[in-house]
Each structure stands twice: as C-alpha cells, then as structure tokens.
N, C-alpha and C positions, 0 to 999 in steps of 0.2 A: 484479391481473393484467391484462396487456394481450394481444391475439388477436394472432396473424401479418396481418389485415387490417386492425387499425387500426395497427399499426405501417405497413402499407405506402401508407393511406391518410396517415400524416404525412408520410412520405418522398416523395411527390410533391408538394409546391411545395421547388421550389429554396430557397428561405431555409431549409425547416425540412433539408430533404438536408445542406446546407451547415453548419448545429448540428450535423447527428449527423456528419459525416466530422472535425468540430473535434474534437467528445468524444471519439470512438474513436480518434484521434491522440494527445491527452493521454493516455488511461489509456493506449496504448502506449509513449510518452512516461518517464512514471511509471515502467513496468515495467521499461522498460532501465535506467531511471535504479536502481532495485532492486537488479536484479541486480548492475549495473556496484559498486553498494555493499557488495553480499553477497561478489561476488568480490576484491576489490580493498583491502577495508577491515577491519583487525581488530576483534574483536568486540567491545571498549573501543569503540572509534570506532562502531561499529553502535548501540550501545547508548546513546551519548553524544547522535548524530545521532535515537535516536527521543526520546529522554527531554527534547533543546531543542525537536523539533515539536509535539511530544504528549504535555505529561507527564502529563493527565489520563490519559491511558492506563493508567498502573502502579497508577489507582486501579479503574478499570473492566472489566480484563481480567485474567482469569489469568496468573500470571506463564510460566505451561509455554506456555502461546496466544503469548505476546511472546517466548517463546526461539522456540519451532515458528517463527513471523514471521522472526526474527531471524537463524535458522541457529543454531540453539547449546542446546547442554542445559541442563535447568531449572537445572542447578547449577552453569554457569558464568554466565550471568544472575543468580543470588541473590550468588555472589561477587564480580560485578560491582557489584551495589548496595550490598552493605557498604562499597566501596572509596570 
C-alpha cells in the first residue's frame, strides 16, 4: 500500500510527473480502445481478439469472469469455444 504523501512526494520531480501522465494516458488509451471493441465488434470477433492476446487467459480465469469482460453471457462464450 502506498500513502497519498508518498505518492505526492514521487510526483514532484518532473521525470517521475512525466511516467505517471504517460501511464494514465495508456490505461485511457486501452479503455477506449475496449470499449470502441465492445461496441463495434461482434462477440466472435471479441472473443477471437482476446483468445490471440491472451490465450493463457481461458486457462486462468473463469470463463463467467471472460464473458462479464467480454459483454456476453457464460453461454454464448462456451458456444463460442466449441466453435
């Protein structure tokens, strides 16, 4: 766990200000990029695009946790994987 004053003790030198406005861009980044897929992409295609990132995933997580992820009920995820 870290305190609100050593957080704000990093955040004063510029180099380190300068990491954390990079990362909090990326994970924004990341999110639209989410969304833009959730919205945009049928759930084949959702499931295709996590399963080439990440396929250790479908051994690690529940598969209800990667529909919830995913947008989609456990039971169109499991007849996705048959397919």
């Amino acid at each position: 766990m870290i305190t609100k004053k050593q957080i704000d003790d990093f955040l004063k030198t510029e180099s380190n200000r300068n990491l954390w406005i990079e990362i909090l861009e990326n994970l924004v980044i990341q999110q639209m990029e989410r969304e833009i897929d959730i919205l945009t992409n049928s759930p084949k295609e959702r499931y295709e695009r996590v399963l080439k990132r990440s396929p250790q995933l479908f051994q690690e997580i529940p598969n209800r946790h990667i529909a919830n992820y995913l947008r989609m009920s456990p039971e169109t995820l499991s007849r996705l994987k048959k397919s």
